[in-house]
N, C-alpha and C positions, 0 to 999 in steps of 0.2 A: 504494500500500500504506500505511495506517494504522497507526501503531501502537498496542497496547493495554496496556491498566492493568494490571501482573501483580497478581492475587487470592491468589493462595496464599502464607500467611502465612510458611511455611518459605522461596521464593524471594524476599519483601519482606525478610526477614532476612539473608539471605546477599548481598544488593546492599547494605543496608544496612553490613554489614561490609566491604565493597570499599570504600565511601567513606572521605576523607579522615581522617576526625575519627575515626574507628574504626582506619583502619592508625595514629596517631599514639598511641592509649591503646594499641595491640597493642606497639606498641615500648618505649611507655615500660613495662607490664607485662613485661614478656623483659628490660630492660635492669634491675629491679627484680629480677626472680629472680635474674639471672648477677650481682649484687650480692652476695646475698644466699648463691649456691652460692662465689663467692672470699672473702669471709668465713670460710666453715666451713671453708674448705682452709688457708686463716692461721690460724683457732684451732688448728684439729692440731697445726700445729710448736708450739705453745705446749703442747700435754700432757704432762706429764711421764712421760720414759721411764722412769724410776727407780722411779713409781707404779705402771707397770704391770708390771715386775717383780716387787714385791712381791704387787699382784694375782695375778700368775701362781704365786707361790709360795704363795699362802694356797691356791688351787685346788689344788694339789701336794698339802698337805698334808691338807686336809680329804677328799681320794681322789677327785676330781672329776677330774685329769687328771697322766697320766703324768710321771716326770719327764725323760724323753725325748721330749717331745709333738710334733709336727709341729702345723704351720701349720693344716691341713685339719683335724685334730683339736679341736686350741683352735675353731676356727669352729665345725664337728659341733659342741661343747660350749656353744659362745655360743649357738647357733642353735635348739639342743632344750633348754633347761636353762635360758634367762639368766632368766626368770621365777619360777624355784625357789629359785633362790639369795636364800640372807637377807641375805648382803650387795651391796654393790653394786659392779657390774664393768666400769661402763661404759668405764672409761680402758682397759682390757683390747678387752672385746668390743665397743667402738663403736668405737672413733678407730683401733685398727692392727688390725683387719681388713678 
């Protein structure tokens, strides 16, 4: 039994990806994201909660959100709304929710 040349370029690709030099960039890309995802988790503790208090209370006032809100609400309100808003709420609706 002979063996032969694979011709189709989708299977040259996928061998090509099994080899060495390829699992070696596959890892160092993956260890470059989880780099990059514990960074973001260390910036968090560094937002200020006090900021986002205040954010919540400008929402309070301006009628955008209850002053009794739950959690699920402020989101609903980040989620449908954060691009409406003239000011900005990211401390609010990005980092604690």
């Amino acid at each position: 039994m002979t063996r032969t040349a694979v011709k189709h370029p989708i299977v040259k690709f996928l061998f090509l990806l099994l080899t060495a030099s390829y699992k070696a960039f596959a890892i160092i890309v993956a260890f470059i994201f989880a780099m990059v995802f514990i960074v973001a988790l260390l910036l968090h503790s560094f937002v200020d909660e006090e900021l986002k208090e205040m954010e919540i209370q400008q929402l309070i006032e301006k009628g955008y959100l209850n002053a009794d809100y739950t959690q699920e609400e402020l989101s609903d309100l980040c989620l449908t709304s954060y691009n409406d808003f003239e000011e900005d709420y990211t401390n609010t609706c990005f980092w604690f929710l």
